[in-house]
GUPAZA-94188 format. One record per atom (N, C-alpha, C, O): z, y, x. Coordinates in steps of 0.2 Angstrom, whole numbers, padded with zeros to 4 digits, always signed. Example, Ala and Ser with C-alpha at 12.3 -4.5 7.8 and 13.67 -1.06 7.14 Angstrom:
+0039-0028+0066/+0039-0022+0062/+0039-0016+0066/+0042-0017+0071/+0035-0011+0064/+0036-0005+0068/+0039+0000+0064/+0040+0006+0067/
// end
This chain:
-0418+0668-0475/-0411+0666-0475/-0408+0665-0482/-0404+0660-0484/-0412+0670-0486/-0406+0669-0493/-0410+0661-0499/-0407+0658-0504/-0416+0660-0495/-0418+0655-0497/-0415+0649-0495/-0414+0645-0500/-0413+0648-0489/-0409+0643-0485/-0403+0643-0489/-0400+0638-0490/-0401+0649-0491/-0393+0649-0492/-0393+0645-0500/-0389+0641-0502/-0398+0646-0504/-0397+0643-0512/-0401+0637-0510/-0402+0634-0516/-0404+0633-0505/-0403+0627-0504/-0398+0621-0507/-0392+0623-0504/-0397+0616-0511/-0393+0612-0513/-0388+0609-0506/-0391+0608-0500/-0385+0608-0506/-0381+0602-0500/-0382+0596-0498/-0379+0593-0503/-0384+0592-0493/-0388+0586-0494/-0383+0581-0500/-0385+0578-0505/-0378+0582-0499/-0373+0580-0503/-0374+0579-0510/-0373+0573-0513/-0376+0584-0513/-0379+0585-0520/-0384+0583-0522/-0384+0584-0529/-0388+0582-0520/-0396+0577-0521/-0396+0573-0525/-0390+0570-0526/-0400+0572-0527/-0402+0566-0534/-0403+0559-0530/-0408+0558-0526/-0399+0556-0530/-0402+0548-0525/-0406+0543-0531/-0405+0541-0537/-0411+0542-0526/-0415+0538-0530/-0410+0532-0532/-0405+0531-0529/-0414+0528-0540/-0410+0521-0538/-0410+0514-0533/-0415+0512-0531/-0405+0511-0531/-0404+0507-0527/-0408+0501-0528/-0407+0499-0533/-0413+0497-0525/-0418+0492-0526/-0415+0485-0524/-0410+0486-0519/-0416+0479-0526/-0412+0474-0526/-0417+0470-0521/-0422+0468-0523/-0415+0468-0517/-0416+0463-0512/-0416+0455-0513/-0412+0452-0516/-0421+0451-0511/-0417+0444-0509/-0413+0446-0502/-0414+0450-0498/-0409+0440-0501/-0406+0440-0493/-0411+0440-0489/-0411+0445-0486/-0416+0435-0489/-0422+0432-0485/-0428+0432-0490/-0429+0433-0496/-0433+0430-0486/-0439+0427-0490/-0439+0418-0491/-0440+0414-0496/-0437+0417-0487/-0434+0411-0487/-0431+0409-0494/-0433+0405-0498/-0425+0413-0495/-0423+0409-0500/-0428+0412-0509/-0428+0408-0514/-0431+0419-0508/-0434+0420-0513/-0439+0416-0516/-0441+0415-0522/-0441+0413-0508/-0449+0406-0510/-0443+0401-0512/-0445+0397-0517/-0437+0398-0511/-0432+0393-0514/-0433+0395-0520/-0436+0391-0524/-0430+0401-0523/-0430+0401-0532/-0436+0401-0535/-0437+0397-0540/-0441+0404-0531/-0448+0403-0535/-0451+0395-0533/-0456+0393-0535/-0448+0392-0530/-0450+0384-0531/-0447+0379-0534/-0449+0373-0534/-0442+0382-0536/-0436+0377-0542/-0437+0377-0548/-0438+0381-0552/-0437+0370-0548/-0441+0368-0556/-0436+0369-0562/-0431+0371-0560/-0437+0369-0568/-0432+0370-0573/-0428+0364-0573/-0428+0359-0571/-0423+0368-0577/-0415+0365-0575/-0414+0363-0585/-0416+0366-0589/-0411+0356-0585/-0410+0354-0592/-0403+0357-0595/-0402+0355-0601/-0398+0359-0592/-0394+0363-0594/-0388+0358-0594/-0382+0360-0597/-0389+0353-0591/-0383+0348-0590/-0379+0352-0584/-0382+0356-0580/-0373+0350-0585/-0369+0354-0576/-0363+0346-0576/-0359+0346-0580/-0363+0342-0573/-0356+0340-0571/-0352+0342-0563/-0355+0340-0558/-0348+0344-0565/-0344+0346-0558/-0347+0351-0552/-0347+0351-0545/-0349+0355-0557/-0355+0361-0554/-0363+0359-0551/-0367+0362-0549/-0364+0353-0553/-0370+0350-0551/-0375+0350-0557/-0374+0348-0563/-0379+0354-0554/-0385+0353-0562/-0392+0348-0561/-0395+0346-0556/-0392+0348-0568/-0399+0342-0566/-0404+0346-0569/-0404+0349-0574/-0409+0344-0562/-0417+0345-0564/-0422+0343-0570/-0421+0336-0571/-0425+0345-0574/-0429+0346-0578/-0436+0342-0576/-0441+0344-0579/-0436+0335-0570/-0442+0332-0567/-0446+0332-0570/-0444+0334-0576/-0453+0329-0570/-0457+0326-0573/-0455+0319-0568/-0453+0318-0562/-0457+0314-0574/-0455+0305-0570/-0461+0305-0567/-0466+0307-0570/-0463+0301-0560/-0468+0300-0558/-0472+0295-0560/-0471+0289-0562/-0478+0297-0559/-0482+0292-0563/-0484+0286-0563/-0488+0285-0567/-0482+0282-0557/-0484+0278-0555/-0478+0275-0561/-0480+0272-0566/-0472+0276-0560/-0465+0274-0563/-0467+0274-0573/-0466+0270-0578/-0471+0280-0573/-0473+0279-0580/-0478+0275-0584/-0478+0273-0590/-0482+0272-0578/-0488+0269-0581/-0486+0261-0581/-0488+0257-0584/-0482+0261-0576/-0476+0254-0576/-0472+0251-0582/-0473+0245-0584/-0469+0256-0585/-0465+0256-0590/-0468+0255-0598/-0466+0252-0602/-0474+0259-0598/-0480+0258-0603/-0482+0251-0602/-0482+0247-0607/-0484+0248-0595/-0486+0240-0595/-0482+0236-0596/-0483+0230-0598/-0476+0238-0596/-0468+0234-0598/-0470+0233-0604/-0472+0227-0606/-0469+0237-0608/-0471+0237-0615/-0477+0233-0618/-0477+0227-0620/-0482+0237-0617/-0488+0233-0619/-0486+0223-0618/-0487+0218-0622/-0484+0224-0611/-0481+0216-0609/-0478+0211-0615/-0479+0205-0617/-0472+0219-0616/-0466+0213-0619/-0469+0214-0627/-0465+0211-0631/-0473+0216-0629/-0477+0214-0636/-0482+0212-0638/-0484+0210-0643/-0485+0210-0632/-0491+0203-0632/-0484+0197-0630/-0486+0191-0632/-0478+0198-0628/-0475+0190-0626/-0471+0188-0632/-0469+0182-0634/-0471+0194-0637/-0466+0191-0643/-0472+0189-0649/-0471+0184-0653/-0478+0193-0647/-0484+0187-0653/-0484+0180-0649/-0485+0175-0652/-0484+0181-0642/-0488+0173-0640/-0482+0167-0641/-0482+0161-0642/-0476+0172-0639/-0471+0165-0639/-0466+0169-0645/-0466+0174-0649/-0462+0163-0644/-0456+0162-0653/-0450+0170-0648/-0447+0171-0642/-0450+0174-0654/-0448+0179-0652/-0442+0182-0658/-0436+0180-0657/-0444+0186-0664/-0443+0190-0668/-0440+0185-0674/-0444+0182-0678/-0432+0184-0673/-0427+0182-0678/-0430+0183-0688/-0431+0189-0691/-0430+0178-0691/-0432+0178-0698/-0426+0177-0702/-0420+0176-0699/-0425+0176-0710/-0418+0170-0711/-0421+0165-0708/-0422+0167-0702/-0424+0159-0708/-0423+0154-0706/-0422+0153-0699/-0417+0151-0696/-0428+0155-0694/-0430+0153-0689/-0434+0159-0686/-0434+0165-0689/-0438+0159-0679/-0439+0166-0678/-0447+0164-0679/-0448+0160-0683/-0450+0167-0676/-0458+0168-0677/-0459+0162-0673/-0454+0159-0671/-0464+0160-0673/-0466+0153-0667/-0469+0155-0663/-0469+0152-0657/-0474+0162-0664/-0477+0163-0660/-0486+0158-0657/-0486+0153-0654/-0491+0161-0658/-0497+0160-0657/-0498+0153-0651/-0504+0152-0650/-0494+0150-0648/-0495+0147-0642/-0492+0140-0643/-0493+0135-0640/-0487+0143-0647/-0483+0137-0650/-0477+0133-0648/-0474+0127-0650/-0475+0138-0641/-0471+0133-0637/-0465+0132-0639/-0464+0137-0643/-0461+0129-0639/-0453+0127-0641/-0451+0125-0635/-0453+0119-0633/-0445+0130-0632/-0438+0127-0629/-0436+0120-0629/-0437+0115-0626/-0434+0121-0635/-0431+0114-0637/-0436+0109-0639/-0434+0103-0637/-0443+0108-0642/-0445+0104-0638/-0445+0102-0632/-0444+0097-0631/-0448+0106-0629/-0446+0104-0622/-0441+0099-0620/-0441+0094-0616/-0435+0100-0624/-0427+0099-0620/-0428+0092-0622/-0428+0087-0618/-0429+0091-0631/-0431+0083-0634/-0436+0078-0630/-0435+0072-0629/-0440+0082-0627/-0445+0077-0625/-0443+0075-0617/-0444+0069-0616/-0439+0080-0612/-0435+0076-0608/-0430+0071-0608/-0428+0067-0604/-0428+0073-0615/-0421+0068-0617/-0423+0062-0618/-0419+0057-0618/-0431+0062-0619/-0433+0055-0622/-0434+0054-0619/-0431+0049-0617/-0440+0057-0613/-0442+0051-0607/-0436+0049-0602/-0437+0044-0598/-0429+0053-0603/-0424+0050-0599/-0420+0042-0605/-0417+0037-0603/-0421+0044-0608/-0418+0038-0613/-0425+0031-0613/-0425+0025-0613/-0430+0034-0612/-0433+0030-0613/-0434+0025-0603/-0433+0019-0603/-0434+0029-0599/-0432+0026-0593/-0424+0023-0592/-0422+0020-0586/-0422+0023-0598/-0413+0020-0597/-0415+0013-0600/-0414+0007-0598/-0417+0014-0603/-0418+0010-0612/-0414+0002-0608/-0409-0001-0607/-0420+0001-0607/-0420-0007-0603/-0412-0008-0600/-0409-0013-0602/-0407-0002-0596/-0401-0005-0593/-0395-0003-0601/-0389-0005-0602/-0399+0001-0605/-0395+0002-0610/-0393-0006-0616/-0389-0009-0617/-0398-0007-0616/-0400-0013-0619/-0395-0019-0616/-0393-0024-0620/-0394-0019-0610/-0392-0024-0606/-0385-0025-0607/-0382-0030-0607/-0381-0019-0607/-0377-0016-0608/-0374-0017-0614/-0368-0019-0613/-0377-0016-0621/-0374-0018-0627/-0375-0024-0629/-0374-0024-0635/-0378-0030-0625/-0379-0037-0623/-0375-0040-0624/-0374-0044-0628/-0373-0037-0618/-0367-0043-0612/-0359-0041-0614/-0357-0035-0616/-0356-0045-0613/-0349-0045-0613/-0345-0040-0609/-0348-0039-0603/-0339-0035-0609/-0340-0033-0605/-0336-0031-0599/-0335-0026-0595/-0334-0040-0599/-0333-0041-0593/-0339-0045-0590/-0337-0047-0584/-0344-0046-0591/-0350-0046-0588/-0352-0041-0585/-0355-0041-0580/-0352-0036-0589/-0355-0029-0584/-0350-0026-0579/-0354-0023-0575/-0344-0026-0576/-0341-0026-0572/-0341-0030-0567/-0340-0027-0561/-0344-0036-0567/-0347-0041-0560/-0351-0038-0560/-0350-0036-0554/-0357-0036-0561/-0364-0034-0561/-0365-0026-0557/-0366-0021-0561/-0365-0025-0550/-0361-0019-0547/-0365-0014-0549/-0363-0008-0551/-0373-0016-0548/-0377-0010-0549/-0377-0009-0558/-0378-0003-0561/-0375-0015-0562/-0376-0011-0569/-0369-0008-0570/-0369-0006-0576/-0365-0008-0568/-0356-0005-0569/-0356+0001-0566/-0353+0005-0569/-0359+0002-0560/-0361+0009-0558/-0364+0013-0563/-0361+0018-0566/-0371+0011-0566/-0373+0014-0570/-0371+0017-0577/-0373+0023-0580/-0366+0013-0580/-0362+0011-0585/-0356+0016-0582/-0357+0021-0586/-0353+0019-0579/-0347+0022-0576/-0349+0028-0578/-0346+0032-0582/-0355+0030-0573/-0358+0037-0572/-0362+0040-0578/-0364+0046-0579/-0363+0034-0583/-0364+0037-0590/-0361+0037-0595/-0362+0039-0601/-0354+0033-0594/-0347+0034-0596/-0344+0041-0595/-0342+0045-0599/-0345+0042-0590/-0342+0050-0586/-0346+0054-0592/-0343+0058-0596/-0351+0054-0591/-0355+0059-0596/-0355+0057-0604/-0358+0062-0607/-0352+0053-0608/-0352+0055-0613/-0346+0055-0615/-0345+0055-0621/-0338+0056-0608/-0334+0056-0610/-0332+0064-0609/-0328+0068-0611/-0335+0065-0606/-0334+0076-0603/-0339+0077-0609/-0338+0083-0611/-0342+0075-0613/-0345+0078-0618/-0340+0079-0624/-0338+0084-0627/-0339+0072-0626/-0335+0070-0634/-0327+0068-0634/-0324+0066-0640/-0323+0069-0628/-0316+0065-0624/-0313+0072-0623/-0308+0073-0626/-0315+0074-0620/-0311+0079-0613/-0310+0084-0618/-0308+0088-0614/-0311+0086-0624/-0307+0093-0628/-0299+0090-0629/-0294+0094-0630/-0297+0081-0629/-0293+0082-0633/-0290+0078-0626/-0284+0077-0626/-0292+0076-0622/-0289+0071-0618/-0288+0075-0611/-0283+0074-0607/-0293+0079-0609/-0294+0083-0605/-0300+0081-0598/-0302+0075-0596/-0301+0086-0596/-0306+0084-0592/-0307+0080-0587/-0312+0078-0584/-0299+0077-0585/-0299+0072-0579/-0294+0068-0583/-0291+0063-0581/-0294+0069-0588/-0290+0061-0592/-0283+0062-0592/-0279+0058-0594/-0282+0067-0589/-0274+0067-0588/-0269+0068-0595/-0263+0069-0594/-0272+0068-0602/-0271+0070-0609/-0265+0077-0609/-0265+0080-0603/-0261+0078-0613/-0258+0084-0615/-0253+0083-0621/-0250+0078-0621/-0252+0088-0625/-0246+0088-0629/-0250+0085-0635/-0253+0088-0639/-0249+0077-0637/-0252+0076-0642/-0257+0072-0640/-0261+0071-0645/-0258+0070-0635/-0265+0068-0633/-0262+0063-0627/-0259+0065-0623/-0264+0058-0628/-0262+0053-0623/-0264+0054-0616/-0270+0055-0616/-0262+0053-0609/-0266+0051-0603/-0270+0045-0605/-0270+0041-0610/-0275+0045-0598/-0276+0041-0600/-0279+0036-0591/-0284+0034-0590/-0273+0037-0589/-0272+0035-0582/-0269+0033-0580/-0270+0029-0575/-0264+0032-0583/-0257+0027-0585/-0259+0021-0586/-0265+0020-0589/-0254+0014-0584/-0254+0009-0589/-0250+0010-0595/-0249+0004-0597/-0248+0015-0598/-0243+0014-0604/-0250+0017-0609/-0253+0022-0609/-0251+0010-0614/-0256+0012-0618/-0253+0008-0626/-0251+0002-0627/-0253+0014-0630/-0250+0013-0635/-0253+0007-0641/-0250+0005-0646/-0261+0004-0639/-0264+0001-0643/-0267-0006-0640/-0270-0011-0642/-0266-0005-0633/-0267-0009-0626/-0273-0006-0621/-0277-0002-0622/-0272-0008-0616/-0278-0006-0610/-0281-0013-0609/-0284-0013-0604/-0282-0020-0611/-0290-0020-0609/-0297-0019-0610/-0298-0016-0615/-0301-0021-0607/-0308-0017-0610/-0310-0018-0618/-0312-0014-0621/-0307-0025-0621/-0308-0026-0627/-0304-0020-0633/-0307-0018-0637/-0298-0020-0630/-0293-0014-0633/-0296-0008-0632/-0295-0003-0636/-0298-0008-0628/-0300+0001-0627/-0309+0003-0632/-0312+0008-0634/-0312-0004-0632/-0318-0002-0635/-0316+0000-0642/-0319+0004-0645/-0310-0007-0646/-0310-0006-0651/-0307+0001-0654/-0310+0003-0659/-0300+0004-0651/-0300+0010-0651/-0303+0016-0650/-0301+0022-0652/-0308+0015-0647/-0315+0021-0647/-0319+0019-0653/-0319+0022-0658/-0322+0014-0652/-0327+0014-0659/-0324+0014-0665/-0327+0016-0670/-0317+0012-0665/-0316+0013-0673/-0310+0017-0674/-0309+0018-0680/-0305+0021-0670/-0304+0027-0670/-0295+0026-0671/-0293+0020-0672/-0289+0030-0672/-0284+0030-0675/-0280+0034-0681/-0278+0039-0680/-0280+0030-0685/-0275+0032-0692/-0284+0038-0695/-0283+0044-0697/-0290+0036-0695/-0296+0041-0699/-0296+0039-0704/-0294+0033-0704/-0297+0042-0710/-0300+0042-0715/-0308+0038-0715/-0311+0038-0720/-0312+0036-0709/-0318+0036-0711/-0319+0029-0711/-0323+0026-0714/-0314+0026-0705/-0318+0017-0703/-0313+0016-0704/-0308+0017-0701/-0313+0010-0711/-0309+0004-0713/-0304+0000-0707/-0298-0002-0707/-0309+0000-0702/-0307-0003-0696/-0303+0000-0689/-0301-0002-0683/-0302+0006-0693/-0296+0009-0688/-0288+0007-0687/-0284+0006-0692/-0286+0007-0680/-0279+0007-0680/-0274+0012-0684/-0274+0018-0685/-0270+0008-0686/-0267+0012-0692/-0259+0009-0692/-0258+0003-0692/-0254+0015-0692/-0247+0015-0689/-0244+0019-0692/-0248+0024-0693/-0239+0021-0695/-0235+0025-0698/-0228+0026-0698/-0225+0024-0702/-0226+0031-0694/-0218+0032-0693/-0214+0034-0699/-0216+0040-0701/-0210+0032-0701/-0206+0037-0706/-0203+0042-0705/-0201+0043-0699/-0203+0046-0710/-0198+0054-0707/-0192+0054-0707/-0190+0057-0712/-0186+0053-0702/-0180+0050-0703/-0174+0054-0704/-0168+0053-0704/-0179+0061-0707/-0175+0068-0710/-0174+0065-0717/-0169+0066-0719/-0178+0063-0721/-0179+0060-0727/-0175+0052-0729/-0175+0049-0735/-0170+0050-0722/-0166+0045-0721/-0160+0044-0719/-0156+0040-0721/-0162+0049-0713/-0153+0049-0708/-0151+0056-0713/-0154+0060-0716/-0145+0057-0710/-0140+0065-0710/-0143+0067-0704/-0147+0063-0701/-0141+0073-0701/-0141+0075-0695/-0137+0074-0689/-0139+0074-0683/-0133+0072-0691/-0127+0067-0685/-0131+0063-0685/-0135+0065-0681/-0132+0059-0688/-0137+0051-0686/-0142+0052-0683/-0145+0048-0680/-0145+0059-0684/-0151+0058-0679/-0150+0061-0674/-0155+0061-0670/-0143+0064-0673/-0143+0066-0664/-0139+0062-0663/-0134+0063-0659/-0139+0055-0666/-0135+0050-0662/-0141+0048-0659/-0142+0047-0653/-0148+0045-0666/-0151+0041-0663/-0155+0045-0657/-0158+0042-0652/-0155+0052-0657/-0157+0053-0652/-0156+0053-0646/-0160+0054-0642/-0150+0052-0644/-0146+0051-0639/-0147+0045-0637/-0146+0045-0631/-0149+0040-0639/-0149+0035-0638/-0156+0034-0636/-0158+0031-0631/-0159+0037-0638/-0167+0037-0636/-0167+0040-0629/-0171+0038-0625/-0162+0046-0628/-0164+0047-0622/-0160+0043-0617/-0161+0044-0611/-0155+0038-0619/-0151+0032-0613/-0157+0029-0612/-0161+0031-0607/-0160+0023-0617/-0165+0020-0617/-0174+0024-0611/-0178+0021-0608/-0172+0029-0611/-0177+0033-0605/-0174+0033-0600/-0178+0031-0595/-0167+0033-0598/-0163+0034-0592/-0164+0041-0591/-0166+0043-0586/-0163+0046-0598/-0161+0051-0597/-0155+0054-0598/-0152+0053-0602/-0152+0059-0594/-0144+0063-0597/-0145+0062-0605/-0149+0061-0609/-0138+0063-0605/-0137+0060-0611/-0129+0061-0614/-0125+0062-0610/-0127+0061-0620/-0122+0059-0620/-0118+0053-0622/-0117+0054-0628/-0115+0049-0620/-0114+0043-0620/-0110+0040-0627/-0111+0035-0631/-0107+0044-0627/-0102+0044-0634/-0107+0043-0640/-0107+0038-0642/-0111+0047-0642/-0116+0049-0647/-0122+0042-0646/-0125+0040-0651/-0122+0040-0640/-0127+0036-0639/-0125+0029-0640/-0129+0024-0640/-0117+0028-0640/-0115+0020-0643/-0117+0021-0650/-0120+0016-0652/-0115+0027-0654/-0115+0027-0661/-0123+0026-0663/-0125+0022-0667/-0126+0029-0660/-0131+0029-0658/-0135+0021-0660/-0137+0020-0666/-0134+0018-0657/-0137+0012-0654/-0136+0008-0659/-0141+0004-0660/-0132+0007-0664/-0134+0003-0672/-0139+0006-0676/-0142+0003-0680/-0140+0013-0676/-0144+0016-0681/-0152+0014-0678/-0158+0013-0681/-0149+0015-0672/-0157+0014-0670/-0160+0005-0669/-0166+0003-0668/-0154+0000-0671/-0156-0005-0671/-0158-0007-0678/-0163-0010-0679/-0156-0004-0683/-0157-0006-0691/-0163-0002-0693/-0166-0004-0698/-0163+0004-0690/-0172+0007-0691/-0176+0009-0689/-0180+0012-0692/-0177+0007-0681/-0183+0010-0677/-0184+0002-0674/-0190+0001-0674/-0180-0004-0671/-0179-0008-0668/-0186-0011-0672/-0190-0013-0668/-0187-0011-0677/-0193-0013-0679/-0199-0013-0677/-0202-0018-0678/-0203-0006-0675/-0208-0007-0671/-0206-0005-0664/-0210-0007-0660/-0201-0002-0661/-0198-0001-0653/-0197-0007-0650/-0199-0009-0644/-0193-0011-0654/-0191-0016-0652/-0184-0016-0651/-0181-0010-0652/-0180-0023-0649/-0176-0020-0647/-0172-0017-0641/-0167-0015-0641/-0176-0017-0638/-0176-0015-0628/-0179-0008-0627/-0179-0004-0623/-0183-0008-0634/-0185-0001-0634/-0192-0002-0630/-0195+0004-0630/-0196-0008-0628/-0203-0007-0625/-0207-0006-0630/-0212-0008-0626/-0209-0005-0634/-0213-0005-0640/-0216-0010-0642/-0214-0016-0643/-0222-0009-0645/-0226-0013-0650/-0234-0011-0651/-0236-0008-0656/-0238-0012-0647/-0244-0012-0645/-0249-0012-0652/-0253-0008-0653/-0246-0020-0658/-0249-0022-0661/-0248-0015-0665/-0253-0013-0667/-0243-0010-0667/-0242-0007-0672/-0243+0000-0669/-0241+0005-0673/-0245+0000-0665/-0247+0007-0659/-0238+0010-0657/-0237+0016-0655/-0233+0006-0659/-0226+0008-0656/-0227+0010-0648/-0228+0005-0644/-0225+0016-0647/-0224+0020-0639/-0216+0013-0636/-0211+0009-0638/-0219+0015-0630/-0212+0009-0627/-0206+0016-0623/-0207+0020-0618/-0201+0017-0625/-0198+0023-0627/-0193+0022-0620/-0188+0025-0619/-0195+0018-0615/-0190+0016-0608/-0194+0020-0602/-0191+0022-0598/-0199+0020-0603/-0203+0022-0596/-0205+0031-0596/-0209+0035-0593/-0200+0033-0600/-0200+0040-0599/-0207+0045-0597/-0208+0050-0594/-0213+0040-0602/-0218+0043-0604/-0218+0047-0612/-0216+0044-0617/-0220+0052-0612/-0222+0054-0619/-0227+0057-0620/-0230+0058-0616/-0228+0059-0624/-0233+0059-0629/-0234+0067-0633/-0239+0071-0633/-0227+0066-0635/-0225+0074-0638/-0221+0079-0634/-0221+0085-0635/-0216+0076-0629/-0211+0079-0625/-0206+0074-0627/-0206+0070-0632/-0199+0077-0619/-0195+0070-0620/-0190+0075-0620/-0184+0073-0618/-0191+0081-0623/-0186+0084-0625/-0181+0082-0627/-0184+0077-0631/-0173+0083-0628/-0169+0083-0634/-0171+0084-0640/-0171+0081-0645/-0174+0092-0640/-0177+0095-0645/-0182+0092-0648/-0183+0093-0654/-0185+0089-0644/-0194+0088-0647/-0190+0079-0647/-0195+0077-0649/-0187+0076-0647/-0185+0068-0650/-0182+0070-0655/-0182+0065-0659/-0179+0076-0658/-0174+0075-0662/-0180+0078-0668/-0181+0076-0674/-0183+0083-0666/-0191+0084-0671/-0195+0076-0673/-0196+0075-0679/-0195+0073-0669/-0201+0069-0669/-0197+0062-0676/-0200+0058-0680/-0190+0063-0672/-0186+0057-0677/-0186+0061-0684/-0185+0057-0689/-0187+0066-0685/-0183+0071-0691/-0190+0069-0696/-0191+0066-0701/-0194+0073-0693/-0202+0075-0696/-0208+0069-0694/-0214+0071-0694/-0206+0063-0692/-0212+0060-0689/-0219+0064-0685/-0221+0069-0684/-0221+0058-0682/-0228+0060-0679/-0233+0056-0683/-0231+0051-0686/-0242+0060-0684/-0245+0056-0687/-0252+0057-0683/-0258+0058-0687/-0252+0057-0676/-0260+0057-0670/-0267+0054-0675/-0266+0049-0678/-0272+0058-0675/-0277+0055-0678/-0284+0054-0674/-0286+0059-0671/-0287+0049-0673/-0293+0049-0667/-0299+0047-0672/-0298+0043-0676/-0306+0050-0670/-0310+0049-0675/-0313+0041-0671/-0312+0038-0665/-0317+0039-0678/-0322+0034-0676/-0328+0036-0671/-0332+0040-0674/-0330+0034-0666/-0336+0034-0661/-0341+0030-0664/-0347+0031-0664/-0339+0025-0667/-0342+0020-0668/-0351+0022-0672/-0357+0021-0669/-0350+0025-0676/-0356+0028-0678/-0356+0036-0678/-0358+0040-0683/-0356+0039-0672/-0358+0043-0670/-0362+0042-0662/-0368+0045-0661/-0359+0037-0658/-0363+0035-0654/-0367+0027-0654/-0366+0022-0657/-0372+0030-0648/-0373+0021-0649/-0369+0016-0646/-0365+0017-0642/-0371+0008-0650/-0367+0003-0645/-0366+0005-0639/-0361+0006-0637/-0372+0007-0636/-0372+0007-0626/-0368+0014-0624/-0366+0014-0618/-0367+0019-0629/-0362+0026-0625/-0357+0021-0627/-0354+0018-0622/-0354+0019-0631/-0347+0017-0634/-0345+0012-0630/-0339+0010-0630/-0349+0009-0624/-0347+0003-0620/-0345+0005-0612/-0342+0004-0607/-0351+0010-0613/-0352+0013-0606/-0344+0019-0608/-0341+0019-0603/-0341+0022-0611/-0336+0028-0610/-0329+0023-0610/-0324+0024-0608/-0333+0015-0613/-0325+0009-0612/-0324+0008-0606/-0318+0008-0604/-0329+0008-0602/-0330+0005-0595/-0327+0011-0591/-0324+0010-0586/-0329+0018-0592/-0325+0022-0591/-0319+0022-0591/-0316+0020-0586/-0317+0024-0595/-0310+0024-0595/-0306+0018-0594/-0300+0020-0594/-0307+0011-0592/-0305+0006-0592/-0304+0008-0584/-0298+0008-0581/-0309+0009-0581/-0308+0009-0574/-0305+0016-0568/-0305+0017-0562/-0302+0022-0574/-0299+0026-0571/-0292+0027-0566/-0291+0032-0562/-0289+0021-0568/-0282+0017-0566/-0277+0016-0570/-0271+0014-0569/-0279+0018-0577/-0272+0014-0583/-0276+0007-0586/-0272+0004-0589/-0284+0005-0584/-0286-0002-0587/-0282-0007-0588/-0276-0004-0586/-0281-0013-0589/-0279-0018-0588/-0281-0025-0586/-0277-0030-0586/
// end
């Protein structure tokens, strides 16, 4: 009994320490089957430490190998001048030259025929004016349509060219002579050439919002009537010259016809009272030697038959 009595209290006992568990087996085989983690985390997601597969690997090494047998065999790796040629020798642009001649060289014959004839001869001739049209079209969206616009409708500075109101004239003869040889250039002797004075460096400022006023009567635009009687002597003793006097213009001198409430610049008050002040001075180059006879006849015949011809 006095043995039982100096017995400890279960209470009192030394407890082993506590052993740590997984939940399950299940998920202890999940940790020991998780591969390394590269230490990225976005948005509590971590990324795996894969190896790439290898079929994917061996792909991407033949990509390679590929794409440096493609840059020896073909023109690849940028020089100063030019790039490599590459061992096989091909050129793009050749290519592109040698189509452009077999297509020139299958025109040749209606090109020829073309820069021939008169050309109101090619206009009777339905199948060669077809052809002549559709290769007008094409070298006028090439060389035309930055400044005139892509359906010819022109812009601030840039004439339509669907109108019959044509500053230099619309028949086919007029319209070729103005393409091939251009207006107010520096290059060809043989360009139209016109020159407004600057009526800032002439009139006072009441005189040019007279003559202004007057310009916009002769439009059949509002206006003010008073300014525009006074008006109408200034504009007879300095503009009546190349406008005329009725205000139709002057074709020969590329004078605008100032009645038909087309412009050119705007028919603003503002923008007539600029243009009287400060002149206008539109410049168009020469076609003449940069394309051949047959484009230069064939973008006439274009434009001739858009609906401002003559």
């Amino acid at each position: 009994m006095a043995d039982d009595e100096n017995k400890p209290a279960p209470e009192d006992k030394v407890q082993p320490p506590e052993r740590q568990y997984a939940e399950n087996r299940a998920e202890l085989r999940q940790k020991q089957a998780e591969p390394p983690k590269t230490g990225h985390v976005w948005d509590g997601i971590e990324e795996y430490d894969n190896p790439m597969p290898r079929w994917w690997l061996w792909t991407f090494y033949i990509t390679i190998i590929w794409a440096l047998l493609y840059t020896i065999a073909y023109p690849a790796w940028p020089l100063v001048r030019q790039a490599t040629p590459g061992l096989l020798g091909y050129s793009s642009r050749a290519d592109v030259a040698q189509d452009i001649d077999s297509v020139r060289a299958r025109n040749a014959p209606l090109d020829t025929r073309i820069a021939s004839m008169e050309l109101d001869e090619v206009v009777h001739d339905p199948e060669l004016f077809r052809y002549a049209v559709a290769g007008g079209a094409a070298v006028y969206r090439t060389f035309c349509s930055q400044c005139h616009g892509s359906g010819a409708q022109g812009a601030v500075a840039f004439p339509s060219l669907l109108n019959d109101d044509w500053l230099w004239g619309g028949t086919l003869d007029d319209i070729y002579w103005t393409i091939a040889h251009g207006v107010r250039n520096e290059n060809d002797p043989d360009a139209r050439w016109s020159q407004m004075p600057a009526f800032g460096e002439i009139l006072d400022r009441s005189e040019i919002d007279s003559v202004a006023q007057y310009v916009l009567a002769l439009a059949g635009r509002q206006h003010d009537a008073a300014m525009a009687r006074s008006g109408e002597e200034l504009y007879l003793d300095n503009c009546a010259a190349c406008h005329g006097d009725d205000g139709l213009g002057d074709r020969f001198q590329g004078a605008p016809n100032l009645t038909n409430d087309i412009w050119q610049y705007g028919g603003s008050l503002a923008t007539i009272t600029e243009t009287i002040t400060y002149s206008r001075f539109g410049v168009m180059p020469s076609w003449a030697d940069r394309l051949t006879e047959a484009q230069v006849r064939k973008v006439t015949l274009y434009v001739h038959q858009l609906g401002g011809g003559e």
